[in-house]
C-alpha positions in Angstrom: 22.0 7.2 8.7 25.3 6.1 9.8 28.2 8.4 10.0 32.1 7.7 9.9 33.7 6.9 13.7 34.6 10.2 15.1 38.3 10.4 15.9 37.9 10.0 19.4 36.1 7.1 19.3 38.2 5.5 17.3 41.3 7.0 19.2 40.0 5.1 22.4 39.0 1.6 20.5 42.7 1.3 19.9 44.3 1.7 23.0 43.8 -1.6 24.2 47.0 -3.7 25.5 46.7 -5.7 22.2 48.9 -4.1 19.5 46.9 -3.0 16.5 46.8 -5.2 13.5 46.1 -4.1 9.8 43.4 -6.5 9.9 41.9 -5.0 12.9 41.9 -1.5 11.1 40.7 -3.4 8.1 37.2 -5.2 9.7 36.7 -1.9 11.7 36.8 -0.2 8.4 34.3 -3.1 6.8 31.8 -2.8 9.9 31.8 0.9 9.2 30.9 0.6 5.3 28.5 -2.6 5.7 26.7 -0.3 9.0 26.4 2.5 6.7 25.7 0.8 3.3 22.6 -1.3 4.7 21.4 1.4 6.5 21.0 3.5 3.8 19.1 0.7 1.7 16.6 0.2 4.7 16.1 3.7 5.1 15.5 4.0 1.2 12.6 1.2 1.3 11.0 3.5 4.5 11.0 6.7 2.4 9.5 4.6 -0.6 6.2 3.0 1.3 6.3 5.8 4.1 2.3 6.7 5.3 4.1 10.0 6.4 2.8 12.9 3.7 5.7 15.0 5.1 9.1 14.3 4.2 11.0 15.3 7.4 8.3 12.6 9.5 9.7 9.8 7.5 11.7 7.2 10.2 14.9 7.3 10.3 17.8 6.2 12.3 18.8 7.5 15.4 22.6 7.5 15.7 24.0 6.4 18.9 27.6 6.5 19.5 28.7 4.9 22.7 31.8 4.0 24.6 33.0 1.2 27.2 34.9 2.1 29.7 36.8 -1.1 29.9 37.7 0.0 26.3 36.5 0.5 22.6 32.9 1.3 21.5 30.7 1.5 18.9 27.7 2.8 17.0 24.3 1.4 17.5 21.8 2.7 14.8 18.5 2.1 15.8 15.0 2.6 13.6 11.7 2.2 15.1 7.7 2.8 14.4 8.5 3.2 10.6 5.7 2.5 7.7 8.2 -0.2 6.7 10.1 -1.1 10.0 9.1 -1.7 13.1 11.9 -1.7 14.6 15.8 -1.7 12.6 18.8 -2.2 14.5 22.3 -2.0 12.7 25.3 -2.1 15.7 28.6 -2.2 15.2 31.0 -2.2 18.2 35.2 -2.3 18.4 36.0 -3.8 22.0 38.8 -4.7 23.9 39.9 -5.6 27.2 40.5 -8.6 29.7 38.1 -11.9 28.6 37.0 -13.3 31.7 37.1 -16.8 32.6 33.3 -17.6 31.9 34.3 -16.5 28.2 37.1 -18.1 27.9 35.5 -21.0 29.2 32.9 -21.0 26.7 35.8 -20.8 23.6 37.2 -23.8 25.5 34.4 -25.6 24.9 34.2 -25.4 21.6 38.0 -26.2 20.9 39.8 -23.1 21.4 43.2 -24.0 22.7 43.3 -21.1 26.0 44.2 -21.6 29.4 41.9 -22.6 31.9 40.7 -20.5 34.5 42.4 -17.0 34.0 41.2 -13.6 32.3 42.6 -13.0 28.8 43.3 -10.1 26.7 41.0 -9.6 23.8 39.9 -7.5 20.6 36.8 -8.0 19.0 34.9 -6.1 16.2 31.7 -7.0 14.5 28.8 -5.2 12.6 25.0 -7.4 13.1 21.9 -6.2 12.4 18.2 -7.6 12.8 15.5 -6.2 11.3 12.0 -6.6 12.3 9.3 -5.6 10.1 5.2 -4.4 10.1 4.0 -6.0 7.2 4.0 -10.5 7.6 4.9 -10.7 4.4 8.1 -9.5 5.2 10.6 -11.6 7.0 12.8 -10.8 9.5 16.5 -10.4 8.5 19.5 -11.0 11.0 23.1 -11.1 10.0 26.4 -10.8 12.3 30.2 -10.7 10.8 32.7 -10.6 13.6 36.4 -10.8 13.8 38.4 -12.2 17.1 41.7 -12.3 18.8 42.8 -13.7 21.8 46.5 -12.9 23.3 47.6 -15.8 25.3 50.9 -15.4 27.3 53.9 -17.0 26.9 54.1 -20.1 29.5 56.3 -19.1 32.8 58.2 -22.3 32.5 59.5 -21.9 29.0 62.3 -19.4 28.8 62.0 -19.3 25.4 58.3 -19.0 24.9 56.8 -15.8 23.5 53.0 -15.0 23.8 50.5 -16.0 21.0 47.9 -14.0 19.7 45.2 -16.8 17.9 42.9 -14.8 15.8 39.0 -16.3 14.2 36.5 -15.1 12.3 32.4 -16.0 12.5 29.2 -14.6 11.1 26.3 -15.7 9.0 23.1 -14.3 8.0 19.8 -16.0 8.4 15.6 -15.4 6.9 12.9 -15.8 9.3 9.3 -15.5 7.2 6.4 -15.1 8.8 4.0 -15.8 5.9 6.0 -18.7 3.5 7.2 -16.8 0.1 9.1 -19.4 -1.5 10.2 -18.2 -4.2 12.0 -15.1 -1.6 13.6 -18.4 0.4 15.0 -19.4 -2.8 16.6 -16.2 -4.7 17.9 -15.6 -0.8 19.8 -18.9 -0.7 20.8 -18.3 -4.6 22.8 -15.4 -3.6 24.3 -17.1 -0.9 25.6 -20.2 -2.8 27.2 -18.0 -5.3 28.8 -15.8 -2.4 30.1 -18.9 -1.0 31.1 -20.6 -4.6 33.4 -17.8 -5.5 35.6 -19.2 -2.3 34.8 -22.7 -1.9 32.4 -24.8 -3.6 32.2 -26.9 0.3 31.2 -23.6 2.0 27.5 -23.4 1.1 26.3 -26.7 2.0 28.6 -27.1 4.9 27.9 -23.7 6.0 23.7 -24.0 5.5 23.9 -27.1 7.5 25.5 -25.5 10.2 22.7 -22.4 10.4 19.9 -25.2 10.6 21.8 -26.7 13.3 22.5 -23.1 15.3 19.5 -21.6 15.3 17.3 -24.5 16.2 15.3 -24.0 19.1 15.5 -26.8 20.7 12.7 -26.9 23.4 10.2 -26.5 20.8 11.7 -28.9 18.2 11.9 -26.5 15.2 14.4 -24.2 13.2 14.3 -20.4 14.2 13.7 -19.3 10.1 14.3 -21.3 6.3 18.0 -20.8 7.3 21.4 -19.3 6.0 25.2 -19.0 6.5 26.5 -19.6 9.9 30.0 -20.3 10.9 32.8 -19.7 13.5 36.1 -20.0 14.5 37.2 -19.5 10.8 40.9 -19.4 11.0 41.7 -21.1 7.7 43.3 -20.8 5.1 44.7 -17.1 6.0 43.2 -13.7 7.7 43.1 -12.2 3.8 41.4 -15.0 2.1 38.7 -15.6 5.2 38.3 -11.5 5.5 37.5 -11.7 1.7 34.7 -14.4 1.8 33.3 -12.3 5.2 33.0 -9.1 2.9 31.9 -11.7 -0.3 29.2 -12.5 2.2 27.8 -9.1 3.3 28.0 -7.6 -0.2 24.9 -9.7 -0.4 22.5 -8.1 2.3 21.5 -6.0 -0.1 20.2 -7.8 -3.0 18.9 -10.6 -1.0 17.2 -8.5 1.1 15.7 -5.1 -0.1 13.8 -6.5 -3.1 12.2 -8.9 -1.0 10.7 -6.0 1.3 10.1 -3.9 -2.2 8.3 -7.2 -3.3 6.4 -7.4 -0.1 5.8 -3.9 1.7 2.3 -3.3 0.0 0.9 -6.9 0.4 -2.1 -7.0 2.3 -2.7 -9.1 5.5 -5.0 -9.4 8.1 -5.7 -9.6 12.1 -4.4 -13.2 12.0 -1.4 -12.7 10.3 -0.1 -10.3 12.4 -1.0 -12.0 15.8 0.8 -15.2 14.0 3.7 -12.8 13.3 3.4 -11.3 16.7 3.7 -15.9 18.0 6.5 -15.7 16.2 8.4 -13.4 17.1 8.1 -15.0 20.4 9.9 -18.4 19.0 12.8 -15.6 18.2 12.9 -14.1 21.3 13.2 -17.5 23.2 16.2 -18.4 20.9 17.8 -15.3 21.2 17.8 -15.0 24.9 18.1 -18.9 25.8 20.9 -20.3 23.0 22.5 -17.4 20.5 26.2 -17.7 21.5 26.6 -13.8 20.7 23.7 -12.7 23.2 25.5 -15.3 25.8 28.8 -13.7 25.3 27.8 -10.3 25.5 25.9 -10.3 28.4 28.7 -11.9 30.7 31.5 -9.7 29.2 32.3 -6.4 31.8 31.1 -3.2 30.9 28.6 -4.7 28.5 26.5 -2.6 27.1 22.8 -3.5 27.4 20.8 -1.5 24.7 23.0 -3.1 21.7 23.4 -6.5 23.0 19.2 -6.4 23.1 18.8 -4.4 20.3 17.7 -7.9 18.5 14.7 -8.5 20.9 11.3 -6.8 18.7 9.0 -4.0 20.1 6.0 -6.3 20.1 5.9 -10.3 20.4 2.8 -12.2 21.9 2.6 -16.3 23.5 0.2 -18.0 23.3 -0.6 -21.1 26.0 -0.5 -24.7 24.0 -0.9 -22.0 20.5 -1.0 -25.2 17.5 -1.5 -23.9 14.2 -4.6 -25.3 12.6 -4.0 -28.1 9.6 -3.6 -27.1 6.3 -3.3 -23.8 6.4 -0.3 -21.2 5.3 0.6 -21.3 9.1 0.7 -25.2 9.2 2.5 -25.0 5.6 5.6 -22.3 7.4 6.2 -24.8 11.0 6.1 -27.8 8.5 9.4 -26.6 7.0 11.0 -25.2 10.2 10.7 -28.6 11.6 11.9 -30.0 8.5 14.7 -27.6 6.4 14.6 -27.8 3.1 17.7 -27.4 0.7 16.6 -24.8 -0.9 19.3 -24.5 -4.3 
């Protein structure tokens, strides 16, 4: 299970050129508790439908602490070949350094008001997780809760200019079933709205609509899962309210999540449900590696660090030449409604 940054961890993730902000400490702080608080939950639901007879061969997370050179680091917890899991990633990392033009680039595109072609200094902190399970009645889980500042320098040719630091937020959290639950897709999206009511009652719907739209794979016409939260570049109305709807938000991976895989661990399946699983797992792959703005982002930052960026990818996936699912069948009934989302609330 997760344990608190050591002191020279954290010692290094603040001594970046970017003074250190209370909301900095603050979202390191939140990673720490929403890394360590899930963890635990997962790890609970492997102990409770664990084949092992012997306590101590129960998974469990391996705790890997890491640091980047160019500065900051993190903690990747990873679980894998569990009763429950088969593979658990939970990452958090606290990074900071010089954003190179191809980033910046990208956050030009998408509005961000930088300067063209030059590096930029940068912190960034963010706790995600995906969680890929054995049985297919279990979905796959994947959130991501991230906080971002940019320092831009003052302009040469104003004497009186001073430099800028423009600060966002992003996240979301999204369901992927392999064998259609509904009733799981619904009480998921019920905890979400209220999550996103207590805030603003424009959040959920605005905010749904925009995690049908992301994770859409695009190439093969359909949605990645039944959906979410997803949004980004959240700088509105103030750092304290948008920091409280982030933590509003991941106080419900819990609830949503856990009694779905209580509900589901010890329901049966068969060969074709788990080659169907293993298909896709492919479709997540492809999105993951092809569009998810994170995974982009990551890779073409210096010093990246491999192992976390990819923790998302599964053990096992499968593809399948021309695979169609045949009519009428629970398959048929799951790629209906990713090609198609549904309001679910």
């Amino acid at each position: 299970m997760a344990e608190p940054i050591s002191p020279e961890l954290s010692k290094l993730i603040h001594s970046g050129s970017l003074k250190k902000s209370p909301m900095k400490s603050q979202f390191e702080t939140f990673c720490m508790q929403v890394q360590a608080e899930f963890c635990r939950a997962l790890e609970e639901m492997e102990a409770k439908y664990s084949d092992e007879v012997d306590e101590s061969k129960v998974a469990r997370f391996k705790v890997d602490r890491w640091l980047r050179p160019e500065g900051g680091g993190g903690i990747t917890c990873i679980l894998q070949e569990g009763s429950v899991y088969e593979k658990a990633g939970v990452n958090i990392s606290v990074v900071h350094g010089q954003l190179p033009p191809a980033a910046v680039a990208q956050m030009r595109s998408r509005g961000k008001n930088l300067p063209s072609n030059q590096s930029l200094p940068f912190f960034a902190a963010g706790v995600s997780s995906v969680i890929h399970p054995v049985n297919p009645n279990i979905p796959t889980i994947h959130f991501n809760y991230r906080y971002f500042e940019v320092e831009v320098p003052a302009d040469p040719k104003n004497p009186e200019g001073k430099a800028e630091v423009q600060w966002w937020f992003g996240g979301g959290v999204d369901m992927t079933p392999y064998i259609l639950h509904e009733e799981d897709c619904r009480a998921f999206h019920q905890l979400l709205k209220k999550a996103c009511d207590r805030h603003d009652s424009s959040y959920y719907s605005k905010f749904k609509k925009w995690c049908d739209e992301y994770f859409y794979v695009k190439h093969r016409e359909e949605s990645r899962g039944i959906g979410g939260l997803f949004f980004d570049d959240l700088d509105q109305p103030s750092p304290a309210k948008v920091f409280n709807f982030v933590q509003d938000c991941a106080h419900t991976l819990v609830p949503s999540y856990i009694p779905v895989v209580d509900r589901r661990a010890r329901v049966g399946y068969d060969y074709n449900d788990r080659q169907w699983q293993l298909l896709r797992r492919g479709r997540y792959v492809e999105f993951n590696l092809i569009y998810d703005r994170g995974t982009k982002f990551g890779l073409m930052t210096p010093g990246a660090r491999y192992e976390s960026i990819l923790m998302s990818l599964p053990l096992t996936a499968r593809w399948e030449y021309q695979h169609q699912p045949p009519p009428n069948t629970k398959e048929s009934a799951l790629v209906d409604i990713l090609k198609n989302p549904k309001e679910w609330v």
